[in-house]
N, C-alpha and C positions, 0 to 999 in steps of 0.2 A: 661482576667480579669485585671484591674488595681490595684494598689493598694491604699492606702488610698485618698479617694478624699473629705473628708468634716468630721469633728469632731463634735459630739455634746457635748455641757458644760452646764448641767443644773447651776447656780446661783439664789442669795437671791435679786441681782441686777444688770439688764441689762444695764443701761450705764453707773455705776460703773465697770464694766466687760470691757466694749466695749472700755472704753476712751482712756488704753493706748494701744493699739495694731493702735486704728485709731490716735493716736498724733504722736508714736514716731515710729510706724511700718508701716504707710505705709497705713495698710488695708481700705478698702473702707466699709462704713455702709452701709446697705441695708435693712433700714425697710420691715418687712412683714407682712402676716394679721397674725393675732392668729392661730396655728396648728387647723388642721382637727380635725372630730371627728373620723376618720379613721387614720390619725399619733395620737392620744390620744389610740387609741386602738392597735395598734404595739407596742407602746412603754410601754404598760401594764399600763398604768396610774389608781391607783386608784378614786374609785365613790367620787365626790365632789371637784372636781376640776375646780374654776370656768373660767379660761380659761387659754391656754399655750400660754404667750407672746413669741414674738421671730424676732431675727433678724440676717441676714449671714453678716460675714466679711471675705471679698472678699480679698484675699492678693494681693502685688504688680507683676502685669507678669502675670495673668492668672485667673482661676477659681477653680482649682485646690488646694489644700490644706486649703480648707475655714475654718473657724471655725463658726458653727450655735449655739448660742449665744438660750437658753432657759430659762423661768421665769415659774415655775408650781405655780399659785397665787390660793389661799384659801386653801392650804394642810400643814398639820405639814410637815415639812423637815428636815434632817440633813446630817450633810457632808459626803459622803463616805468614806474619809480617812482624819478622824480628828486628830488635832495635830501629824501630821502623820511625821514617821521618814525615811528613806531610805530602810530600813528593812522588813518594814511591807508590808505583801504584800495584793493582791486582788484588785481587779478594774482596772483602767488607773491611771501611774506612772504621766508621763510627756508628754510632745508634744517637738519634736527638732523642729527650727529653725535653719537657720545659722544668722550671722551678721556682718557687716564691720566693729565694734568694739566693743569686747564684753561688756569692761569694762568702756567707754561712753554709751552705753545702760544701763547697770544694774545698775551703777549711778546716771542716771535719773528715772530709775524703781524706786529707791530706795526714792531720793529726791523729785519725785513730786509724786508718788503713793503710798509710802508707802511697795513698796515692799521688800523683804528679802533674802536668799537664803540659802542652805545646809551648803554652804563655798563659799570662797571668790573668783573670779575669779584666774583659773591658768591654766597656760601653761604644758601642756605635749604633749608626741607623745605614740602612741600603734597603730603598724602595720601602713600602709597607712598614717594616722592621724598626719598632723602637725598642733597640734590647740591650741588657748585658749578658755575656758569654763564655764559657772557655769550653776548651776542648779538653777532658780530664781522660788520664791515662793509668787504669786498674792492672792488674796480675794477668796471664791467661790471654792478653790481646784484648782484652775490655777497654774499649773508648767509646767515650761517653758524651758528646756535644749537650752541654747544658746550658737551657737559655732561661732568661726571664722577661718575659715581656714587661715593656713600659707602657704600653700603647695596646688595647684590645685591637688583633690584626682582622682582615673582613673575613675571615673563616671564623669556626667554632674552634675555639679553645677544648680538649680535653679537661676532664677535674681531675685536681690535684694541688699538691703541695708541699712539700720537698718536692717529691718527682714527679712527675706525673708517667702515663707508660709511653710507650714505644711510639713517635706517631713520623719519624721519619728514619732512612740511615742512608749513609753517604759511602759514596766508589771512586777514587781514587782512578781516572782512568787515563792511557795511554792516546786515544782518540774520542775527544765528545760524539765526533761526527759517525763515528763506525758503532760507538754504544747505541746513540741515538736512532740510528739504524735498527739494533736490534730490537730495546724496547717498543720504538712506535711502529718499526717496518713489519719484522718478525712478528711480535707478539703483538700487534694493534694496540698500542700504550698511549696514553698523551701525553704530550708535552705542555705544563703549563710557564716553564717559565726557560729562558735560553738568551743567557746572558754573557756580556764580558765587560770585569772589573780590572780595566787598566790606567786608569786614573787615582786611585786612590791610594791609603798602605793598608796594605790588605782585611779585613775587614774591620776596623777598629786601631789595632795597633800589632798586635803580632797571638791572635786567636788561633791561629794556622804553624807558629812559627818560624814563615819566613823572614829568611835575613834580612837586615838592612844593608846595604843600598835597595836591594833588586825587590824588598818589597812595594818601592817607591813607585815601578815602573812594568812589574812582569804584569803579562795578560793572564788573568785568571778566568778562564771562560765557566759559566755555571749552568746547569740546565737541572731542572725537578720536572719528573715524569711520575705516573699515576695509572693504572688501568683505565681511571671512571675521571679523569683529569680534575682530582681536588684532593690538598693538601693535606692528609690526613691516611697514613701509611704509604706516604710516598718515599720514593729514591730520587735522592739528589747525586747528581755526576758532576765533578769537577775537575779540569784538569789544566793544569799549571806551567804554561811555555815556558822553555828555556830552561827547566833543569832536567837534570840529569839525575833520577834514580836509580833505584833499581825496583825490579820488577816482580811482583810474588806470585805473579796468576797461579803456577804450576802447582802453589805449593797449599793451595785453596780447597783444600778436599780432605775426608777423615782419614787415618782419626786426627791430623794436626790442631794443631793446640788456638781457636781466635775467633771468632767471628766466621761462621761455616755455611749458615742456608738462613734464606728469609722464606717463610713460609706465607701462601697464599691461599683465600678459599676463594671456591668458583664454580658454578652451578653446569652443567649440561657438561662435565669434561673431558667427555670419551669428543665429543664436538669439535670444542675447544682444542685437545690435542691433534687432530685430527685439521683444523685448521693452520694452526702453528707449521703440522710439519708440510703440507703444501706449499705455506711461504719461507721452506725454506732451515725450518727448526731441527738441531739434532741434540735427539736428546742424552741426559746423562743416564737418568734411570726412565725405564720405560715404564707405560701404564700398567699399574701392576693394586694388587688389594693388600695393602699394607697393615696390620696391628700395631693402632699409635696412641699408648695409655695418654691423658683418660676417658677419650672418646671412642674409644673400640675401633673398628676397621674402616678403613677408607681408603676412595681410589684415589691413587696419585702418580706423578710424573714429576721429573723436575730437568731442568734445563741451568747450563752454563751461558753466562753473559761474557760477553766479548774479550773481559779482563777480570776472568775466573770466578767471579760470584757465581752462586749456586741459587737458583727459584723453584721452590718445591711447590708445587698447585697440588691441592686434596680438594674431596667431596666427601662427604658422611655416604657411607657405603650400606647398602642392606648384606647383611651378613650372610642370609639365605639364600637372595639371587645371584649374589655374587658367587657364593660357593655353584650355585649350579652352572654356571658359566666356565666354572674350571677354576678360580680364583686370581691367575694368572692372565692378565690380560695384553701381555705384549703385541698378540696379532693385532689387535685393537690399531695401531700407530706401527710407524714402522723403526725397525730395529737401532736402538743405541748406536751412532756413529753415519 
């Protein structure tokens, strides 16, 4: 199994969304038709939706790390994680990128988009990590952890320059110990890294936007999990003793407006689901043959994380056998809930 290979971002506005990622990143637009009525029905959509605009952006170097860009028109919306602080957890945190300079990107994020961030671009090192960084805050719940490495880390860098795509995103969570569970317990995930930064201020100077005093001194425990345990489309979980948020998990689901499913590919999945729900897994949408432009039909399934993220597993589906099978594949696993 891979790890992350395409993010979905519900928005109020798709080429207010789309403009700076394709100006100053790199990525490539790629108009589509309107979602299925078969992806409206995986991703729970409620009745009266009068149709799911949408478009992939395709980053520089590959196909991999896309971002699929959504508009759910004629339904009340609101953002999953409104006026949201570092703290709070529930849903999808951020999306990492790297970049050949962090603080010429977020300066133009800033001057022609309008964008903001937690804190100001800074330099620090933890383990491996010689970078600078901020965590930049777009329209729509787009947050963007960008980094730049000073130091070639011992993995393989993606190519890129302004951006590069998608190669981690971060959760905000209520319990490391109970996420952790899910990913490695549940879904058989590795943990490559599980950590706690309470000695320093927080990573650099205020990349997170914790306060001072208590950046001085809070535990910030951190873990990066992985299906195939290596950096590259993984989820990092962090969660921050001692404050008090609030909590968005409930509100982590379409059509609200932010950071909605990470999408995953995976070979053998009728198996794969099939093992999950032995250990335990329930899911959100069942195995079902989904129409997902521009790769035509695929089987998929997706499951909720302990503090409301959304993981969608597909397969490139044969259209023929699948049709003979009924299309429908719920018996397959057992029933949503």
């Amino acid at each position: 199994m891979s790890g992350i290979e395409e993010v979905i971002l519900s928005v109020f506005d798709v080429d207010r969304a789309c403009a700076p990622l394709v100006a100053l990143g790199g990525y490539r637009r790629v108009d589509l038709p309107d979602a299925s009525a078969s992806q409206a029905a995986a991703w729970q959509v409620p009745a009266g939706c009068a149709r799911i605009e949408q478009v992939l952006l395709v980053p520089p170097g590959g196909t991999r790390g896309a971002l699929r860009v959504v508009c759910f028109h004629g339904l009340e919306r609101t953002l999953i994680r409104p006026s949201q602080r570092t703290w709070d957890t529930g849903g999808i945190f951020d999306l990492d990128i790297f970049s050949r300079d962090v603080r010429s990107t977020y300066r133009r994020l800033q001057q022609e988009y309008g964008w903001t961030a937690f804190g100001e671009p800074v330099d620090y090192v933890m383990g491996e990590f010689d970078v600078t960084q901020v965590v930049a805050i777009g329209p729509d719940g787009l947050v963007l952890a960008i980094i730049e490495p000073h130091t070639p880390p011992s993995f393989a860098l993606p190519p890129f320059e302004a951006m590069s795509r998608i190669f981690n995103s971060t959760q905000m969570v209520r319990s490391i110990d109970a996420a952790l569970a899910f990913y490695c317990g549940t879904l058989g995930w590795k943990a490559m890294v599980d950590m706690t930064i309470d000695d320093a201020v927080e990573p650099g100077a205020d990349v997170l936007g914790v306060p001072m005093p208590a950046a001085r001194t809070c535990a910030r425990r951190v873990a990066i999990v992985h299906p195939e345990g290596v950096n590259d489309g993984s989820i990092e979980l962090i969660e921050i003793a001692g404050f008090e948020g609030r909590d968005y998990a409930d509100r982590a689901v379409a059509p609200n407006v932010g950071l909605l499913t990470l999408r995953l590919s995976v070979s053998a999945i009728r198996a794969y689901a099939q093992e999950i729900a032995d250990r335990g897994a329930i899911f959100h949408s069942p195995l079902g043959l989904v129409e997902t432009a521009p790769y035509g039909p695929v089987l998929s399934f997706s499951v909720r994380a302990p503090d409301g993220a959304i993981l969608d597993f597909h397969e490139p589906a044969s259209r023929d056998a699948e049709m003979k099978r009924g299309g429908v594949l719920s018996t397959d696993v057992p029933p949503v809930g």
